[in-house]
C-alpha positions as CSV (number, residue, x, y, z in Angstrom):
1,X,-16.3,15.3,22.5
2,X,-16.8,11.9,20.6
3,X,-14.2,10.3,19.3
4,X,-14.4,10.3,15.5
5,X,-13.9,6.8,14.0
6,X,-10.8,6.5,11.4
7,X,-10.2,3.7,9.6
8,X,-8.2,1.3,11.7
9,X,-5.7,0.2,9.5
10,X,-2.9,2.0,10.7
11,X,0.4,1.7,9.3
12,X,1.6,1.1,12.0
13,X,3.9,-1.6,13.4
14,X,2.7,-1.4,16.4
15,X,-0.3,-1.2,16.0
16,X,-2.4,-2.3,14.7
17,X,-4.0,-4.2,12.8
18,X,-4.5,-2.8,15.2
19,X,-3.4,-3.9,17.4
20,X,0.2,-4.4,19.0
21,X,2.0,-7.2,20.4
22,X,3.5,-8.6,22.9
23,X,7.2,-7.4,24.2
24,X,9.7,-9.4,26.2
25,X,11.4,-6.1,26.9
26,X,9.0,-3.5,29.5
27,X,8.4,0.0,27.2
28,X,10.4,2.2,29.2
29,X,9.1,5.8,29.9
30,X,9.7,7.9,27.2
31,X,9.5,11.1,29.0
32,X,12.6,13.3,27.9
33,X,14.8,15.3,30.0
34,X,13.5,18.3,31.3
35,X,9.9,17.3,29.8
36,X,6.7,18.8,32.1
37,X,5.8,16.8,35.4
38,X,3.7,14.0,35.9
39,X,1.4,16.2,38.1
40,X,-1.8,18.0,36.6
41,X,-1.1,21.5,36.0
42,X,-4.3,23.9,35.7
43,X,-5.1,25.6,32.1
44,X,-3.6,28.5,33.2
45,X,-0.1,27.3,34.1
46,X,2.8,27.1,31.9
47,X,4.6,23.8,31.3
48,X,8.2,23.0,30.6
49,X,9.3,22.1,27.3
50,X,10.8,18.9,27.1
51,X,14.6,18.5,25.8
52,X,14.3,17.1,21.9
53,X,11.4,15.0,22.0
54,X,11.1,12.7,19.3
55,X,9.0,13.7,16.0
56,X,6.6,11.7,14.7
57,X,4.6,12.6,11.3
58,X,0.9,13.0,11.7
59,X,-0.5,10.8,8.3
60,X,-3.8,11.5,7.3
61,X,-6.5,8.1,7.1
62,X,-8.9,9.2,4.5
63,X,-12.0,7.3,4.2
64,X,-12.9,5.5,0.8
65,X,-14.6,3.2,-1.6
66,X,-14.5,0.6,-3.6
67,X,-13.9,-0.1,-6.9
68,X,-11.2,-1.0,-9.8
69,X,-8.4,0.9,-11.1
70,X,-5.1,0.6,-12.9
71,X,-2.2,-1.9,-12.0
72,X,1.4,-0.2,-12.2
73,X,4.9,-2.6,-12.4
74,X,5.5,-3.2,-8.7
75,X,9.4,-3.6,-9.9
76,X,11.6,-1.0,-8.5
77,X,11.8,1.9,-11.2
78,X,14.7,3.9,-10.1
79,X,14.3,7.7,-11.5
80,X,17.4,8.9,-12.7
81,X,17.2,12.5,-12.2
82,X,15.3,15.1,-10.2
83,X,11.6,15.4,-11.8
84,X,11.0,19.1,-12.5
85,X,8.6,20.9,-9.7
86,X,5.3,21.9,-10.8
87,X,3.9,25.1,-10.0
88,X,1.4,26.1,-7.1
89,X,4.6,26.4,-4.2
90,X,3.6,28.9,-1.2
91,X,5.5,30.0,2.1
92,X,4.7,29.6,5.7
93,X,7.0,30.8,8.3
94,X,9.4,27.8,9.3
95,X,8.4,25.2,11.7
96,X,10.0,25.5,15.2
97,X,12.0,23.0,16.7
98,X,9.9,19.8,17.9
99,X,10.8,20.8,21.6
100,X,10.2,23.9,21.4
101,X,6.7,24.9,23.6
102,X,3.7,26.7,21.8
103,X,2.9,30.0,22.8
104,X,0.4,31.0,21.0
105,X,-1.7,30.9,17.7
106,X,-2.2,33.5,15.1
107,X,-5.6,32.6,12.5
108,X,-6.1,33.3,9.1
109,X,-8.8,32.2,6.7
110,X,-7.1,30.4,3.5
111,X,-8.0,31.9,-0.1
112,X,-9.4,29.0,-2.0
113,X,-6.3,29.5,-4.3
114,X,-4.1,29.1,-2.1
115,X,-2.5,25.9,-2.5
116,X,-2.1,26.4,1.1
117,X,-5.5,25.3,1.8
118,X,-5.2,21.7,-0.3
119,X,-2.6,20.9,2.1
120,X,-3.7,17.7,4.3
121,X,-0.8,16.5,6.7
122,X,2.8,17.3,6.9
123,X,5.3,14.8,7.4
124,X,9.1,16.3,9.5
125,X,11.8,13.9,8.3
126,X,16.0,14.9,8.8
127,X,16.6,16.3,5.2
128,X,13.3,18.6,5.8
129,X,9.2,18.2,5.2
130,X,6.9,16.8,3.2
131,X,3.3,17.6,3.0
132,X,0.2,16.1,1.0
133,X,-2.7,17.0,0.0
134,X,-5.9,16.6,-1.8
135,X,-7.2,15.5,-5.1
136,X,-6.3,16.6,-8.8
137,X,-8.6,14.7,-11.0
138,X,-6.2,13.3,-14.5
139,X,-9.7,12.0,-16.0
140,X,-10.6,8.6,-15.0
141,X,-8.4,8.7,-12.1
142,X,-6.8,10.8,-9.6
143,X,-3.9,12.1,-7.8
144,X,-2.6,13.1,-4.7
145,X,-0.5,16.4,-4.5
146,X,2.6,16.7,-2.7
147,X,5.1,19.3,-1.6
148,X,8.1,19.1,-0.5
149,X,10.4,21.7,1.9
150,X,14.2,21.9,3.0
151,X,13.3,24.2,5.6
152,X,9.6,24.5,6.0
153,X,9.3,28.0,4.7
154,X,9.7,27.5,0.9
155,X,7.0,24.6,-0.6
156,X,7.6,23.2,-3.8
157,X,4.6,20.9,-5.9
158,X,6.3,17.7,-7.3
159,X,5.2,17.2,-10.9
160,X,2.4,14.6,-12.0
161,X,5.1,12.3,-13.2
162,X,6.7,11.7,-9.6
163,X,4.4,9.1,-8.0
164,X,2.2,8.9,-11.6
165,X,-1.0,10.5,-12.4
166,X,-3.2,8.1,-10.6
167,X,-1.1,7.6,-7.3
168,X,-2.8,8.2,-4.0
169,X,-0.4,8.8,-1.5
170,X,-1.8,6.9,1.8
171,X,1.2,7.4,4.1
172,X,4.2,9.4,4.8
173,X,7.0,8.3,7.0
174,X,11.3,9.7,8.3
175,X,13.7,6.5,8.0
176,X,17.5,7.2,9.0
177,X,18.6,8.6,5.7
178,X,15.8,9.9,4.0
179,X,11.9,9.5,3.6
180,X,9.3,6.9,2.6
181,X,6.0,7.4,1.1
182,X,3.5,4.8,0.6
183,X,0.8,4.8,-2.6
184,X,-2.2,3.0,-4.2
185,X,-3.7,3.9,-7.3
186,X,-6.8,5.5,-7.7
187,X,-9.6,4.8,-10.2
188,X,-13.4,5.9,-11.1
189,X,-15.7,4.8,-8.3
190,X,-18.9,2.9,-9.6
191,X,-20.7,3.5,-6.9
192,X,-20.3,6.9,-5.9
193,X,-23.4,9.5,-6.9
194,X,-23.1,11.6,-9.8
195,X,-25.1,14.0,-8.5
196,X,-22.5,15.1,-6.0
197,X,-19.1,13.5,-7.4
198,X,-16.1,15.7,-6.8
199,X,-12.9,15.2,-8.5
200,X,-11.1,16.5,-4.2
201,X,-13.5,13.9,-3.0
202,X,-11.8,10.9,-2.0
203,X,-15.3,9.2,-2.1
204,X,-15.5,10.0,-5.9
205,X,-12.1,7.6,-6.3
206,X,-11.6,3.9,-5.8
207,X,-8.2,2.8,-4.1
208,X,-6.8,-0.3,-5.2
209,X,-3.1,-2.4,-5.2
210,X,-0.9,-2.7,-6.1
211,X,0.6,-1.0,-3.0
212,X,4.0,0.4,-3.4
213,X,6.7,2.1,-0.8
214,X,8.7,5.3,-2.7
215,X,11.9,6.1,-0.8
216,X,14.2,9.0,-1.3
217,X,17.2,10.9,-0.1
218,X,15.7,14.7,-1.0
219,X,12.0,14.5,-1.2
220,X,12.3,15.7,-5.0
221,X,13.9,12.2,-6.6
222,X,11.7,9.2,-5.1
223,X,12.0,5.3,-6.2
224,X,9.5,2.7,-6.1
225,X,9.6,-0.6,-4.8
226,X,7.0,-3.6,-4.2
227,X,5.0,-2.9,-1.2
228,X,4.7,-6.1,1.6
229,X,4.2,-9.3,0.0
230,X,1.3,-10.3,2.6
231,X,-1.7,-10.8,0.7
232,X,-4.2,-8.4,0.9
233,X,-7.9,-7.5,-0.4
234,X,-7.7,-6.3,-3.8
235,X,-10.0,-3.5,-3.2
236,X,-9.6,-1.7,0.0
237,X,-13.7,-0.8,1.3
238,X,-13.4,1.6,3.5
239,X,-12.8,1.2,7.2
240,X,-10.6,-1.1,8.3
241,X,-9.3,-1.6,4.7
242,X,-6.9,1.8,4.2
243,X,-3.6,1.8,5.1
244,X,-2.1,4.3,7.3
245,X,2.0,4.8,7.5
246,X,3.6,5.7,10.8
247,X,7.2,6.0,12.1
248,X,8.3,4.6,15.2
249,X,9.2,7.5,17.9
250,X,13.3,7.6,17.8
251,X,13.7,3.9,15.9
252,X,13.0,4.6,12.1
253,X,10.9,1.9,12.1
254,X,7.9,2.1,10.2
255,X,5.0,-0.4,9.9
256,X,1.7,-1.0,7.9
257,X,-1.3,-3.2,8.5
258,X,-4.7,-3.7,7.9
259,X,-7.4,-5.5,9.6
260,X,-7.2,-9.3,10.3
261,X,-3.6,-9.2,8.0
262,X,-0.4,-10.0,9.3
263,X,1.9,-6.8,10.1
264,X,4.7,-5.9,7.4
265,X,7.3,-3.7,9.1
266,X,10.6,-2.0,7.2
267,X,13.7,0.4,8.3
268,X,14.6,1.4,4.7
269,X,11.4,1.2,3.1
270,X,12.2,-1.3,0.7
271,X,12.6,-4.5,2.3
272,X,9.2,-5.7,4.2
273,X,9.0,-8.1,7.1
274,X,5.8,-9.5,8.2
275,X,4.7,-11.1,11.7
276,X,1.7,-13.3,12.5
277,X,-0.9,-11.8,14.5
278,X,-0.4,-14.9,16.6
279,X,1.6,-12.4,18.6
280,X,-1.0,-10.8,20.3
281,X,-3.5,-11.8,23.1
282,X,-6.2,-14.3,22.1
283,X,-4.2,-14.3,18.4
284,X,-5.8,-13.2,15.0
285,X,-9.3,-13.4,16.5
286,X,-8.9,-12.8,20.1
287,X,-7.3,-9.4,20.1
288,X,-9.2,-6.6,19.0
289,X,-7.8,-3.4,18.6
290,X,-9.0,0.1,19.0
291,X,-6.2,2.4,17.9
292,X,-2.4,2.6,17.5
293,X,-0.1,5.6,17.4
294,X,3.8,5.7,17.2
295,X,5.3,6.4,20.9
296,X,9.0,6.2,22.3
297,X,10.6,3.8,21.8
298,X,8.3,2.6,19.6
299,X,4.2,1.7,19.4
300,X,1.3,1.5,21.6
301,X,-1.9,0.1,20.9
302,X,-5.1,0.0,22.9
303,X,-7.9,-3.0,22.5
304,X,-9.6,-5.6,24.1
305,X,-8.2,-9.4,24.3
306,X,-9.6,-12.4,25.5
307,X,-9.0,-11.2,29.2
308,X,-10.3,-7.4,29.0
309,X,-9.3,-4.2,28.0
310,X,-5.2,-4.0,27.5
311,X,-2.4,-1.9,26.3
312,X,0.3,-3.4,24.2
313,X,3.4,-1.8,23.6
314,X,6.5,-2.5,21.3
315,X,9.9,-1.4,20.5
316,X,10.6,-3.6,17.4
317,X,7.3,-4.5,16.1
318,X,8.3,-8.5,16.7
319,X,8.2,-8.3,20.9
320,X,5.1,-7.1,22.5
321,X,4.5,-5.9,26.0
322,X,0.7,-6.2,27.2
323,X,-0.7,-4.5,30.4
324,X,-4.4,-4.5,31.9
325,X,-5.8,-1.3,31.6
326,X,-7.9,-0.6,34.8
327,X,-11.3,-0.9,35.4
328,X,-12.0,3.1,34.6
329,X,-10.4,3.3,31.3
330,X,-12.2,1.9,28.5
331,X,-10.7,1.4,25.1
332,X,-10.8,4.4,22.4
333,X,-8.8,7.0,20.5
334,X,-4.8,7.4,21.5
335,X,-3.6,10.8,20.8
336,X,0.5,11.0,21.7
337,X,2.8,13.9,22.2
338,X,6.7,13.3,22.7
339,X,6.2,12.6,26.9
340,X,2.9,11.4,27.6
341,X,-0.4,9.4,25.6
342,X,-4.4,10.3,26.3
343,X,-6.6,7.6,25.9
344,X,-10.2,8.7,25.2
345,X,-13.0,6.2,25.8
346,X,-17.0,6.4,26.9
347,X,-19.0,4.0,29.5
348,X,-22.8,4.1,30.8
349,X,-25.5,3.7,28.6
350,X,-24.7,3.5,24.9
351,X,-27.5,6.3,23.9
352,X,-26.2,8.5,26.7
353,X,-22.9,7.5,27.8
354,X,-19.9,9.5,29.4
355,X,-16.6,10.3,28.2
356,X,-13.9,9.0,29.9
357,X,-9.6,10.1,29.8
358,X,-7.1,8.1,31.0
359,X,-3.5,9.1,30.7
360,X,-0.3,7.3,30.7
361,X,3.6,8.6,30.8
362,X,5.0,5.4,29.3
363,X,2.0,3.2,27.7
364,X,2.1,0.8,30.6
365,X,0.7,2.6,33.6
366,X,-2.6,4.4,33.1
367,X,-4.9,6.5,35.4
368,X,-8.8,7.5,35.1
369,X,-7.9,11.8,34.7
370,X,-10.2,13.9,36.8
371,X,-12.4,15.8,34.4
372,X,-11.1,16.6,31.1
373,X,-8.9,19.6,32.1
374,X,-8.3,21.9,30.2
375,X,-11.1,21.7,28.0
376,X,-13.8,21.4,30.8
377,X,-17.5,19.6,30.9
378,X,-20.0,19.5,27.9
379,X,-23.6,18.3,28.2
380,X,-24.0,18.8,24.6
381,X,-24.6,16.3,21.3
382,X,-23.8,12.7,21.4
383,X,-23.0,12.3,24.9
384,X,-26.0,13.9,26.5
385,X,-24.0,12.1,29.4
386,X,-20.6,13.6,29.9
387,X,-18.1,14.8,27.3
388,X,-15.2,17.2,27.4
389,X,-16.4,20.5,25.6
390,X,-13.7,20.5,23.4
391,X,-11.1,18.2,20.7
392,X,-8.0,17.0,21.7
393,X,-5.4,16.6,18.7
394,X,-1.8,15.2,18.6
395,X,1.0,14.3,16.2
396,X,3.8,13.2,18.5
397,X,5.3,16.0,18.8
398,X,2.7,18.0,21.0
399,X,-1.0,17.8,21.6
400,X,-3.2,20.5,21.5
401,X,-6.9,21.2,23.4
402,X,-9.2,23.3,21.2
403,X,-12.2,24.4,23.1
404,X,-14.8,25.4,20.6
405,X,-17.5,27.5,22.7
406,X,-14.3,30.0,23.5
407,X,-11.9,29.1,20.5
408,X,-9.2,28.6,23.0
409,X,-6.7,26.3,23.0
410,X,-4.0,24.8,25.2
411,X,-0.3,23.1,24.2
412,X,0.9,20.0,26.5
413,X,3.8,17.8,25.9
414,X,2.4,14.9,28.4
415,X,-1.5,15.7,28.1
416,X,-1.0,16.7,32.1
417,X,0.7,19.3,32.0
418,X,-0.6,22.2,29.7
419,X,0.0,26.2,28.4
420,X,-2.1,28.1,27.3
421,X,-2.4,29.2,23.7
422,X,-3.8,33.0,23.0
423,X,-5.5,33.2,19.5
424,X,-4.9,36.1,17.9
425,X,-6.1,36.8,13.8
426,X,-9.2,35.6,11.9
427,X,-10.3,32.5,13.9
428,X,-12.6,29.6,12.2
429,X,-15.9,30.1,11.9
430,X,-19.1,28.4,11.0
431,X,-19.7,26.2,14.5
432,X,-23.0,25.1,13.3
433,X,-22.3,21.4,15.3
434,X,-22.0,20.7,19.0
435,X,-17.9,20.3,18.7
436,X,-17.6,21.3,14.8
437,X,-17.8,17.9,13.6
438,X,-17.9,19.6,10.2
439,X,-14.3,20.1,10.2
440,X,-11.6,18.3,9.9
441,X,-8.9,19.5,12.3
442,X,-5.4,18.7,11.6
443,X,-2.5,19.0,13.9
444,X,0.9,19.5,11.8
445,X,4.5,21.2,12.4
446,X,3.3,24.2,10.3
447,X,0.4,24.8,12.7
448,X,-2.8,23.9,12.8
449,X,-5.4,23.6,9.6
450,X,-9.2,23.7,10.1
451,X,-11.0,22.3,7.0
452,X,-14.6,23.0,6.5
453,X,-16.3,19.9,5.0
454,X,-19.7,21.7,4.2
455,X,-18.0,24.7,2.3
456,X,-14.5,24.0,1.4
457,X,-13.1,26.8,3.9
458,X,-9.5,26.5,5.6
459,X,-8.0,28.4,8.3
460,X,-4.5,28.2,9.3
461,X,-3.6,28.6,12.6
462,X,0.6,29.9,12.7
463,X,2.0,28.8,16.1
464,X,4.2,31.0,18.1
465,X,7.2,29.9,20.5
């Protein structure tokens, strides 16, 4: 299935800007003990769970526009005591461990109110999870909701006057000792149409600085601090202008970037570092990058340099490692589980071109996969060439192949080696799309959420082990 194109910016310090740098130090392969084998398993064959993979959240990169909004103090505004929770809480049953191999999937359709269903990502730090969702509208602005979990099971709604009433929360990331979220504010959009403005509609909302990292200890009691003194556009348009926040795979490190700006890394989320994009191949204008994700011990990103498609990898987010990627793998969306990375790519002609996977157990080595198992062939929509007949998902902890004919799905740890997933329940519907491009699938530790864009409809899919 195409690749969907997300906003670049990517939090990430590996990444991104996209891109990722250049490391004295080789990536070394990140494939836990006991993790499946390199070898390609068919669908039907069970793989091993790996021992204690590395978690690493899954932040949603909304799509915006521009516009003007409210300026908060960017001093650091300790809160003194626990905020009270709102209401609209719910239960799900408690996240397995990260290790711990899918068996299957049991459906059900989300009431519309269910706060369940305004749920977006889910972040898994130490001290337990925190989840966002969509939009409340507070009048000229807007806010982001946000639960929070010791366990997974029990959700709690911070209050309004957590992050403030027009505070979008843009990225979620684990540190050592606690949790950092990152935030712009939110304001009326000029330019969006009246006729359809909707106050969940992140389209309705401009995004603007100042940019500010919250940390905290609990996930209830959060302080604010200046975001990374780089200088950035002071209204964020779109693609390639919204930050996303990651967390390095086993390191704590998080970074953020946008496009053409210098990366700002931090371990506590409170002081920022920034490096120059002369780091990478060809510098600021020479290296072009396609997409970053968070991978042991640290980032890879994919793009092309002055010299061809590459890979870059990084550890620390100062020292990057770059490697050729081979003639059959052109650059495109990374998806990552704990033990293995799939890059997805197309070549031929543009108005029919064919999809193309490469996979790599380290982000150095990669290899042109043979078909795109377990999903199969599609002849269907924008490919007309080649594409798999399917979506493939990830959030560093697993990755998951949804094949939509069927509504089956698959669990792999490496993105070689896969199980099976039996659905049981009340699966989605409303497949009106070659590959349901009018959802919005999202891949989190509670399961799996399908959001229908036409209609509003949410399914849940509760994973089994």
């Amino acid at each position: 299935m195409p690749a969907r194109r997300r906003p670049l910016l990517v939090i990430v310090l590996a990444a991104l800007l996209a891109g990722c740098g250049v490391a004295p130090t080789p990536l070394v392969s990140p494939t836990p003990t006991g993790a499946p084998t390199a070898g390609t398993v068919s669908p039907g064959a069970a793989a091993s769970a790996p021992a204690t993979p590395a978690a690493t959240p899954t932040p949603l990169v909304p799509s915006v526009s521009p516009s003007a909004l409210p300026t908060p103090s960017p001093t650091d505004t300790p809160r003194v005591s626990p905020p009270p929770l709102g209401t609209g809480g719910f239960t799900t049953p408690i996240p397995a461990d990260p290790a711990a191999a899918w068996t299957g999937i049991r459906w059900r359709k989300l009431a519309a109110t269910d706060p369940l269903a305004h749920v977006r990502s889910v972040t898994r730090w130490a001290g337990g999870f925190v989840a966002t969702g969509d939009l409340v509208a507070t009048g000229t602005s807007a806010r982001a909701r946000v639960w929070v979990s010791a366990d997974g099971g029990t959700w709690e709604l911070l209050g309004a006057d957590v992050f403030g009433p027009a505070a979008i929360v843009v990225g979620m990331g684990a540190i050592a000792d606690g949790v950092v979220a990152f935030t712009v504010q939110s304001g009326i959009n000029l330019y969006a149409d009246d006729a359809s403005r909707s106050p969940t509609d992140l389209s309705s909302w401009s995004l603007e600085g100042p940019w500010q990292s919250w940390t905290s200890t609990d996930g209830r009691t959060w302080t604010a601090h200046p975001g990374p003194g780089f200088t950035v556009p002071r209204s964020m348009m779109g693609d390639g202008g919204y930050p996303t926040l990651l967390a390095g795979a086993g390191n704590d490190l998080l970074a953020l970037t946008l496009d053409n700006q210098p990366l700002a890394f931090t371990r506590d989320g409170v002081t920022w570092e920034t490096a120059s994009l002369n780091a990478f191949p060809g510098g600021p204008a020479g290296w072009k990058a396609s997409a970053i994700v968070a991978f042991p011990p640290g980032f890879v990103s994919v793009g092309d340099s002055p010299t061809g498609p590459a890979a870059l990898a990084s550890a620390d987010g100062r020292a990057w490692t770059s490697s050729a990627l081979p003639a059959p793998c052109p650059v495109g969306a990374l998806t990552a589980g704990p033990a293995g990375l799939i890059l997805a790519g197309y070549e031929g002609d543009y108005h029919s071109p064919t999809a193309v996977w490469c996979s790599s157990l380290d982000g150095r080595s990669w290899r042109r996969l043979a078909g795109y198992a377990p999903l199969g062939e599609g002849a269907v929509g924008y490919c007309r060439g080649v594409c798999p007949d399917g979506m493939l998902l990830g959030n560093g902890e697993r990755m998951v192949a949804y094949h939509d004919p069927s509504q089956a799905g698959w669990a792999s740890f490496d993105g070689r080696s896969w199980r099976p997933l039996p659905f049981s329940g009340s699966r989605p519907t409303g497949w009106s799309e070659p590959f349901g491009y009018q959802f919005n699938q999202i891949l989190t530790p509670i399961g799996m959420l399908f959001v229908n864009t036409d209609n509003g409809s949410v399914w849940l899919g509760t994973p089994e082990t």
